[in-house]
NUROLUM-234333 format. One record per residue (C-alpha): residue in three letters; y negated, z, x negated. Coordinates in pm, whole numbers, plus 50000, padded with zeros to 5 digits. Each point is the difference from the previous one (the first is absolute). Layout:
REM residues N
ALAYZX
...
This chain:
REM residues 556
UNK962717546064873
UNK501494974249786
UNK497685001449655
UNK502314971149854
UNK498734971350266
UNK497294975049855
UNK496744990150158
UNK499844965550095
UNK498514972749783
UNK495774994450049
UNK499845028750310
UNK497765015049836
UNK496884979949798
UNK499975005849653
UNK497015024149981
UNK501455020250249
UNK499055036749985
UNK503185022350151
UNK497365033350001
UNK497614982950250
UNK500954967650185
UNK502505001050283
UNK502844983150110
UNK501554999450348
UNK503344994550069
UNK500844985050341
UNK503385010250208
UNK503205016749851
UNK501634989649675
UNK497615008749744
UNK501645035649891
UNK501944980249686
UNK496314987749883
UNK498445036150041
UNK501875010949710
UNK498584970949821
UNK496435008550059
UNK500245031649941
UNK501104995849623
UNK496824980250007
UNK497685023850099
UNK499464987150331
UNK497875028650194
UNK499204981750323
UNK502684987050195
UNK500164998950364
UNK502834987250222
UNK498864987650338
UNK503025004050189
UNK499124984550385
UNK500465028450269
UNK503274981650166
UNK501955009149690
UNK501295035649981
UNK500645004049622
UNK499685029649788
UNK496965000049751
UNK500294991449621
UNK500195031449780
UNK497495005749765
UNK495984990350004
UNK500624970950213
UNK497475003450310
UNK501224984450350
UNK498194979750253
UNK501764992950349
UNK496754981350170
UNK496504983049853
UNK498515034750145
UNK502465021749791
UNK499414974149699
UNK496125006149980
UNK500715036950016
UNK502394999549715
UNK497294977849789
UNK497205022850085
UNK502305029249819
UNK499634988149639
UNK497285015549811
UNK498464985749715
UNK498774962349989
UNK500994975950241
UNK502514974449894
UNK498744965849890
UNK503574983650001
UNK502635003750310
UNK503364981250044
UNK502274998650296
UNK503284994749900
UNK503104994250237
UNK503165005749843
UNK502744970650053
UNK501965011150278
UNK497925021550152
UNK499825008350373
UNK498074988150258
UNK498894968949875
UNK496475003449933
UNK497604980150287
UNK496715014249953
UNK499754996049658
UNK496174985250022
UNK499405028350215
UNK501155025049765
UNK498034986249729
UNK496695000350179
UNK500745034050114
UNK501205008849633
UNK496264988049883
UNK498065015850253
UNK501985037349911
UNK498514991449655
UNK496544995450113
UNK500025032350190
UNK501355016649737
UNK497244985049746
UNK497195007150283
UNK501305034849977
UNK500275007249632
UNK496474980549943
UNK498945027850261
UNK501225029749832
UNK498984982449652
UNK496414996950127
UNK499945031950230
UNK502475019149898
UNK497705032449885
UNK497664996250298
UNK503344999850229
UNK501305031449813
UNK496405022649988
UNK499304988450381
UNK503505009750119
UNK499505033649812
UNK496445002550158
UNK501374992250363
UNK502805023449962
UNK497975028350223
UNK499734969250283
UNK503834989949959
UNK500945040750042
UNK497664997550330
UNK500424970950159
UNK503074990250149
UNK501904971749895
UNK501564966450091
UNK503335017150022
UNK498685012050321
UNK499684968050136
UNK503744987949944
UNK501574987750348
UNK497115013450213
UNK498684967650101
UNK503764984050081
UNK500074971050240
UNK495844996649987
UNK497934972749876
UNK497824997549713
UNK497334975149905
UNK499055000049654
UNK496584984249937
UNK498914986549641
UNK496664982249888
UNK501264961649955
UNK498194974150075
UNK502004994550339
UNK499135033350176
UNK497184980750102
UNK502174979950241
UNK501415031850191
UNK497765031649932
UNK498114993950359
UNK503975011350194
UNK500995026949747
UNK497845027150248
UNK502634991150283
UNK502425015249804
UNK498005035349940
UNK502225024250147
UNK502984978650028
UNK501104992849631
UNK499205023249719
UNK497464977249826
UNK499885008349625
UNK497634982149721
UNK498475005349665
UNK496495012149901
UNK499274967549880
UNK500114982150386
UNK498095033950152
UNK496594976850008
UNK501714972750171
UNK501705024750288
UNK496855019950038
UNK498274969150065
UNK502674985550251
UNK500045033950176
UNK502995007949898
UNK500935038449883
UNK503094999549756
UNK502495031750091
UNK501134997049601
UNK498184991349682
UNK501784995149684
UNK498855001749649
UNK502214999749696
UNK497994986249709
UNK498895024749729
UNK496484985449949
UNK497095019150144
UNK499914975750339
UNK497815022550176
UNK497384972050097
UNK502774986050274
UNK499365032950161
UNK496485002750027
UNK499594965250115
UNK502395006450331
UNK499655021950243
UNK502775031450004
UNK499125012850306
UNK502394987950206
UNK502874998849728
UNK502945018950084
UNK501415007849654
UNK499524993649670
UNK503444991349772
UNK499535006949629
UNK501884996049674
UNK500195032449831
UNK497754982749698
UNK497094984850178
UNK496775011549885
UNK499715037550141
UNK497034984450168
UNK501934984450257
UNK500955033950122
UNK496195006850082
UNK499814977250285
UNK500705017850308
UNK502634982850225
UNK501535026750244
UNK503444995649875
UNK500964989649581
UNK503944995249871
UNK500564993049645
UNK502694977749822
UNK501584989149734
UNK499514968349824
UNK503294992249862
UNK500945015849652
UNK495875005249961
UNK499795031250222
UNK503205010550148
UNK499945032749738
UNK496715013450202
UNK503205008150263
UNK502865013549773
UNK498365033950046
UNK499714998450403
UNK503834986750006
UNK498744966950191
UNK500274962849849
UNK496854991350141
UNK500564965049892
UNK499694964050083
UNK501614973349910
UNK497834978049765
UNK498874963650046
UNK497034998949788
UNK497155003250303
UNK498835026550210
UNK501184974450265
UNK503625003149908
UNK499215038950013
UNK499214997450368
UNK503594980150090
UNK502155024149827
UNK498345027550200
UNK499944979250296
UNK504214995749961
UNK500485038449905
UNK498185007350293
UNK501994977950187
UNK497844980150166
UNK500744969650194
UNK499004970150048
UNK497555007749656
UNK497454968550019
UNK497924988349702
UNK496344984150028
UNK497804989949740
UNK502985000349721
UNK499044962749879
UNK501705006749655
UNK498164968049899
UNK496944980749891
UNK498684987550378
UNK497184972349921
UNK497975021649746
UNK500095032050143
UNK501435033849898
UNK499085023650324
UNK499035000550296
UNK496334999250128
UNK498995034750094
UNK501875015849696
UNK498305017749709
UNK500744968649787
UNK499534973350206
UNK498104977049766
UNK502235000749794
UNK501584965349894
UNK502244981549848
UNK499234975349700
UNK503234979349951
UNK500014987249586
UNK499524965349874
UNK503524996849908
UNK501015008750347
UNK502795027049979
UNK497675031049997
UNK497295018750123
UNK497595022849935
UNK498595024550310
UNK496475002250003
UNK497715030950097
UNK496504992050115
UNK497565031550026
UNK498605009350326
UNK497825021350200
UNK500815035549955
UNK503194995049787
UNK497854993549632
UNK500665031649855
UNK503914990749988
UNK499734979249764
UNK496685010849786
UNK500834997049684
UNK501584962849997
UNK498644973849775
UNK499644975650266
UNK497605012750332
UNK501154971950212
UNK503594995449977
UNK502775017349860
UNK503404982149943
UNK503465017950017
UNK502504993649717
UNK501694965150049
UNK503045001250210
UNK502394966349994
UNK500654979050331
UNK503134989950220
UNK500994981350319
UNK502445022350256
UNK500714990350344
UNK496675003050261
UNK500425019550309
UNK499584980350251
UNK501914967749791
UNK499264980049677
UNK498775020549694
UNK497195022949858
UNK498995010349666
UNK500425039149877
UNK499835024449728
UNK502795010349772
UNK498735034550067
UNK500074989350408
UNK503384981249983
UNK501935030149843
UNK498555021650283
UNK501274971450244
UNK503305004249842
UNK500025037950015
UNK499004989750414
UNK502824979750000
UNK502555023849876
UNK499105029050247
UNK500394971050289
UNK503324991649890
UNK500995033650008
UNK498855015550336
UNK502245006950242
UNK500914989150376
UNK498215030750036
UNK496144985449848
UNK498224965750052
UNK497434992449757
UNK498034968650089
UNK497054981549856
UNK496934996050183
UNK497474990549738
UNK499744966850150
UNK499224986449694
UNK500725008449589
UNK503694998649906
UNK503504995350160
UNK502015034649968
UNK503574993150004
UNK502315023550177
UNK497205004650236
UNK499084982850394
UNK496604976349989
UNK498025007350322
UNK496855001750088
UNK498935033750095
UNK498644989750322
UNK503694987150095
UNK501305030649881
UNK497585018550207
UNK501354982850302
UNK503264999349893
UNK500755035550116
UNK497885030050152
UNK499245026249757
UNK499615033650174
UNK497505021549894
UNK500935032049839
UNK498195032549853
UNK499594983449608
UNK497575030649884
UNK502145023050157
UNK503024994249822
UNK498074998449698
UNK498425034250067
UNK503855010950107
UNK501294988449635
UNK497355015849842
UNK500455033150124
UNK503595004249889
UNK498435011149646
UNK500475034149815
UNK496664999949773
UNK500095034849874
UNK503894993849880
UNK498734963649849
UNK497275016149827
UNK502265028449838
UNK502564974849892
UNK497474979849872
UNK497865028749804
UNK503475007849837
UNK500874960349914
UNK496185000249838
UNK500285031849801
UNK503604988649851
UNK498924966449940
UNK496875015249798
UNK502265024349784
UNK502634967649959
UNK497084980549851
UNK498975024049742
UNK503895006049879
UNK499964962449950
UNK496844993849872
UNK500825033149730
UNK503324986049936
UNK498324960649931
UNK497765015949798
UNK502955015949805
UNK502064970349964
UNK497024978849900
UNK499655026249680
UNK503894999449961
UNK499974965350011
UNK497434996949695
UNK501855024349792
UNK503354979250027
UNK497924968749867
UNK498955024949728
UNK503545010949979
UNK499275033050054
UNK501745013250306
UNK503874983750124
UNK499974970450225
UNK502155017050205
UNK497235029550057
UNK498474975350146
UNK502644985650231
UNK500675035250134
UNK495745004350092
UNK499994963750155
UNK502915008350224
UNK498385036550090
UNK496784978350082
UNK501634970150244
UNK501725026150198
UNK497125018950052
UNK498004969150106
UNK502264975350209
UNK499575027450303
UNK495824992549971
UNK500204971150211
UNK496864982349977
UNK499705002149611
UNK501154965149961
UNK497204988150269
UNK497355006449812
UNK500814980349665
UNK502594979550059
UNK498934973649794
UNK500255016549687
UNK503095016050077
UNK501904963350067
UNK497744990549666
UNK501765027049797
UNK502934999350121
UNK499984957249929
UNK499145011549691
UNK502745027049888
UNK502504972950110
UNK498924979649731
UNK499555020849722
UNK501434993449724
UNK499965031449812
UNK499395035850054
UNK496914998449920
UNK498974979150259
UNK502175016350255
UNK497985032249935
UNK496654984050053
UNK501194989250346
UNK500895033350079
UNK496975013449912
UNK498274974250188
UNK501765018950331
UNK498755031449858
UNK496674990449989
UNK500764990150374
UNK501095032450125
UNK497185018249813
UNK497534976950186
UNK501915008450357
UNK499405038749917
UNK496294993049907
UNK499444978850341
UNK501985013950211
UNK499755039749981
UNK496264997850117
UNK500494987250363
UNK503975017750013
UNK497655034749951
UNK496794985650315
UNK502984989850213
UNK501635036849940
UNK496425015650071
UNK499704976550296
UNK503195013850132
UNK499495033849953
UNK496484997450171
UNK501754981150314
UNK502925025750066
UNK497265028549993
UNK498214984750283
């Protein structure tokens, strides 16, 4: 790369910060300004190259998007804290001329909600994520996992059914479709099936929090599988379905499968929702329908009627541009939120407001959190093949571009859809599952992951007293550099260390890049000691239950 090239006058603002804000470059041409940034410190640069071009990639740390799909992936990569600044930049004379530039820049936006959504996630839930996974480690060694459901449902449709408002509209025709369309959902809608007479073939859960309630207030009976994260609450597990797959959510689980040799994962959008389409497309399905996925604020209400929280309503603000969601207690549903200040209503943090194109014409008001899902929807649509129709049949909530509008009683008559054995070939993927050999590898992941988290939390230990005798100038600096090294390699293999305290580790390492002295520097470091100490502490209690739990299951 050329280092002597200049950037160009006000690119970037003035309080720019190279280690954590991003710039894309759009097309070719921008090799000469690489060199630039990089004397800068620039650390995250993308180039977003469109697919029609066949040029080589940049050298160095530059990451490379081809497609809005590829360009949310790429954003989703960067740990740490979520850029507050993002420039797109097109270098003079750059090919192709640039067209979608709007579109790019609502996309570009969106990729940095997701990515806040999922930092605030691991932030807030980045422990429970961690002990659950550990604790559902014996379920994810016997269970068989989404992997076995790649391509096995090519060419079929799929309905996926979510709790907006609008499900009201088309709930009544969704039990024609029972054994012609795999229909999948989400614990949260089970009420509103089970009271429609509908039985759901798939139920997906993703979120960490103890959601158990959405489970005792539908009926399982007739549910043909349950479809869990790796770190749900172990609860989950306790619910008898006749068939259970795990996942991966994103980043946030996809180590529970290093040990089997499977990815397990999803791609993620931010909502169990988005869960349920990437599955849908890695199954292959076709035509894969969505009802009930509003992805907007319809008239005051939040759900559907018939759901778990279907009081639940929305209180726009005086000034207009936000919301607040509002829980009302009821019936047998009190003891989830005992505890709360207010025994009438409860209101969700305040989310801000904006108009997006309706589905069936003019506009409708959503979410921030809702339009960077919509966004994510859009970006899957865009990128299906000949191969996949996805089409819209909420009949109400938000327009998805990329994606056919229809009713889903035209689509219904649109086409015959033949019936076909669903349960079947869910019992069929199911079988192809090696427990005992998942279980060993597993046992053996658990028991070196145990021994790797002493070594480290030993060696923090050590380079937290190193560390005091260099500020006492008592031991060599470089002493120290030597155990710090010894201590990183040991720990970047422990894969879900930096789940459970992220927070403090982007804190400290914010922190060491502004130190001005050495004495500073060292109390950052020591600050990560602390952390690793802490992992040890929390983590070696439920690493030694899940290697009990394993060893009790392969005697059996």
């Amino acid at each position: 790369m050329n280092s002597t090239s200049t950037i160009p006058a006000n690119l970037l603002p003035a309080d720019w910060d190279p280690r954590s804000d991003l710039l894309v470059l759009l097309g070719t041409g921008s090799k000469d300004l690489l060199g630039a940034l990089e004397a800068v410190g620039q650390e995250r640069v993308i180039e977003y190259v469109p697919e029609e071009l066949d040029t080589p990639a940049s050298a160095g740390k530059v990451l490379r998007a081809r497609n809005l799909e590829e360009l949310l992936e790429v954003v989703m990569t960067f740990t740490g804290s979520t850029p507050t600044r993002a420039v797109l930049h097109r270098p003079a004379g750059t090919e192709p001329a640039l067209e979608n530039a709007q579109e790019l820049s609502e996309a570009l936006s969106a990729c940095l909600e997701l990515h806040r959504i999922s930092s605030s996630s691991l932030e807030d839930h980045g422990l429970r994520m961690v002990t659950q996974g550990i604790r559902n480690m014996v379920h994810v060694a016997s269970l068989p996992s989404i992997q076995n459901l790649h391509g096995a449902f090519k060419g079929r449709p799929c309905v996926i059914v979510s709790p907006g408002p609008s499900l009201d509209k088309n709930i009544d025709q969704l039990s024609e479709l029972a054994g012609r369309a795999l229909i999948m959902t989400c614990s949260h809608a089970l009420g509103a099936l089970n009271a429609a007479g509908v039985s759901a073939d798939m139920v997906f859960d993703c979120d960490p929090k103890d959601i158990s309630r959405h489970y005792h207030a539908g009926d399982l009976s007739n549910v043909g599988a349950k479809v869990l994260a790796a770190t749900v609450s172990p609860k989950l597990f306790e619910f008898e379905t006749p068939l259970t797959f795990t996942f991966a959510s994103a980043s946030h689980s996809d180590w529970l499968f290093d040990p089997l040799g499977e990815s397990g994962g999803l791609a993620f959008g931010g909502s169990v929702a988005c869960a349920e389409f990437a599955l849908a497309r890695a199954m292959g399905c076709s035509p894969i329908l969505l009802v009930g996925q509003d992805l907007a604020l319809t008239e005051g209400d939040y759900y559907t009627s018939g759901c778990i929280d279907q009081h639940a309503r929305i209180e726009t603000d005086s000034d207009g541009k936000s919301f607040h969601l509002l829980h009302r207690r009821e019936g047998e549903h009190l003891d989830v939120l005992d505890g709360l200040a207010d025994p009438i209503v409860v209101a969700g943090e305040q989310e801000g407001l904006i108009e997006v194109p309706a589905w069936g014409g003019g506009s409708v008001s959503t979410s921030i959190s809702f339009y960077s899902y919509l966004q994510w929807f859009s970006f899957q649509a865009r990128s299906l093949g000949p191969e996949c129709e996805a089409v819209n049949c909420t009949e109400g909530g938000a327009f998805i571009k990329g994606m056919r509008h229809a009713s889903l009683a035209s689509v219904l008559g649109e086409a015959e859809f033949a019936s076909f054995d669903v349960r079947g070939m869910l019992r069929e993927c199911a079988a192809n599952t090696d427990v005992e050999a998942r279980r060993r590898s597993m046992a053996e992941h658990v028991h070196h992951s145990t021994a790797r988290l002493q070594e480290c939390a030993s060696l923090a230990r050590k380079c937290k007293a190193l560390a005091q005798k260099v500020l006492r100038d008592e031991a060599p600096l470089e002493q120290l550099d030597l155990a710090e090294r010894g201590l990183m390699d040991r720990i970047r293999p422990v894969r879900f260390f930096s789940l459970i305290a992220q927070a403090k580790i982007v804190h400290a390492v914010e922190k060491a890049n502004q130190a001005q002295d050495l004495e500073q520097n060292l109390s950052c470091s020591m600050e990560l000691y602390a952390v690793i100490e802490e992992a040890g502490r929390l983590l070696l209690e439920p690493l030694r239950e899940a290697a009990s739990e394993l060893a009790l299951a392969r005697s059996k």
